[in-house]
N, C-alpha and C positions, 0 to 999 in steps of 0.2 A: 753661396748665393750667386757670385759670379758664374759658376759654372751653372746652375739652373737656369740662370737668366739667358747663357750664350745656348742654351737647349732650347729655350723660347723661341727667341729668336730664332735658329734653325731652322725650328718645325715650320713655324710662321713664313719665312724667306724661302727655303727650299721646298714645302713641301709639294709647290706646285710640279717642281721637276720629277718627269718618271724616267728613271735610268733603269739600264738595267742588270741584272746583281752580276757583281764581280766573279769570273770562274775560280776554281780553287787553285788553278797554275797564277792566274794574276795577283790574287794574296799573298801566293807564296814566294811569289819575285817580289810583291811589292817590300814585304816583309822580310826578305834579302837584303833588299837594297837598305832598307835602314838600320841593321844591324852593326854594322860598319860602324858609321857615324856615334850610336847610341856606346859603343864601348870607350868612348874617351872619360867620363868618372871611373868605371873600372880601370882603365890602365894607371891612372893618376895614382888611383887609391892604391889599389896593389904597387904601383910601383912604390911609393912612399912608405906603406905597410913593410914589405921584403927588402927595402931598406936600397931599391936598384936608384933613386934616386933622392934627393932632398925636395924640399916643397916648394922651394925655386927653381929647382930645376923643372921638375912635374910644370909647373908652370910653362916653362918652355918647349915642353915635350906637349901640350896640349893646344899650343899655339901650332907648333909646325903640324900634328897631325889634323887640326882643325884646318890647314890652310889645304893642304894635301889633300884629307879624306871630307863638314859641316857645313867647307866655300863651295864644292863642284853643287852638293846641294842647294844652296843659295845663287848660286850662276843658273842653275836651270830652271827655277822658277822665272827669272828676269825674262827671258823671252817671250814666253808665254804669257806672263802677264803685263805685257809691252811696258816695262821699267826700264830706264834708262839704267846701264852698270855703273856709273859714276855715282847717280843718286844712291842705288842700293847699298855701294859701297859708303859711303855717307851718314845716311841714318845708318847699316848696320854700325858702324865704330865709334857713334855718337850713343847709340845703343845700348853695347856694350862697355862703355865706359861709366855710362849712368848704374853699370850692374856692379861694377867695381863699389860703390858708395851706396849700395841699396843691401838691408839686411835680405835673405838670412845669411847670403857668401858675403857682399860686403868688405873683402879685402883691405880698399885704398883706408877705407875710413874705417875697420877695426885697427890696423898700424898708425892709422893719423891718432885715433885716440893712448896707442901705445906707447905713442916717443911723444905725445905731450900730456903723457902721464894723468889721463883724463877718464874718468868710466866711460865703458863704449855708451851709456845710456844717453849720460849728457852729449856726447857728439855726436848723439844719433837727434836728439830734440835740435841741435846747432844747425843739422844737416838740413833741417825741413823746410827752411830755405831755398837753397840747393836743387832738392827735388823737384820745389813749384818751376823756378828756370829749367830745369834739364826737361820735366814735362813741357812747357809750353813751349823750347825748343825742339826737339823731337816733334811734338806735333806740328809746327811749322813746318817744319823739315821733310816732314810725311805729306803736310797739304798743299807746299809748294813746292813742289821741284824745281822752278825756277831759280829759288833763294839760292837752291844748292849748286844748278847750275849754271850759271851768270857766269862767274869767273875763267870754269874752265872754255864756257863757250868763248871768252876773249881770245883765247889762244889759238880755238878752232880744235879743240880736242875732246867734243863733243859732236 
């Protein structure tokens, strides 16, 4: 439903713009360039499959190649879409934290219900809480940049 509705929308929003079609060399850079990026579940998995690491480890291995190979993609949008880097930096890791506590990965909160020996069900109904703050922060966070930026502007490192 989600996905028809953001096609709605689309058609609706874009359809005034006329571009025009992409050549078959610019797909195919385009489609380069995100290959890279799209292979960090395959190295996770495989690597935790072939046994080259453990799933804490993988964990760390997808951190560093994320920062190396999913951040340059996240830094070049910021310019173009005049984003301050402190903000983006911000909501992304507020973001991503909230992904850590959201099924179906869910991580922090399948362990939290693990060591307090709890079905993930019930701490997933506990969590719902949670979720309403982490949304209504996030979206703050998204509709003000200000929120986010105040402090560091104190320092002058904005």
């Amino acid at each position: 439903m989600v996905g028809i509705g953001l096609m709605v929308y689309s058609y609706f929003t874009f359809s005034q713009t006329v571009r025009e079609r992409s050549s078959l060399e610019e797909v195919a850079r385009a489609h380069g360039a995100g290959v890279v990026p799209l292979l960090v579940p395959f190295i996770i998995v495989a690597g935790i499959l072939d046994g080259y690491f453990t799933p804490t480890e993988a964990g760390m291995v997808a951190v560093v190649y994320t920062i190396v190979i999913a951040m340059p993609v996240v830094a070049g949008l910021v310019e173009p879409g005049g984003i301050d880097p402190v903000h983006m930096g911000v909501v992304a890791i507020v973001t991503l934290a909230f992904g850590l506590i959201t099924p179906p990965y869910g991580l922090a909160l399948l362990l939290a219900a693990t060591f307090a020996e709890a079905p993930f069900s019930r701490a997933l109904v506990k969590a719902l809480p949670i979720y309403v703050v982490f949304f209504v922060v996030i979206s703050l966070l998204v509709l003000l940049p200000d929120l986010v930026l105040w402090l560091p502007g104190l320092f002058d490192l904005v």
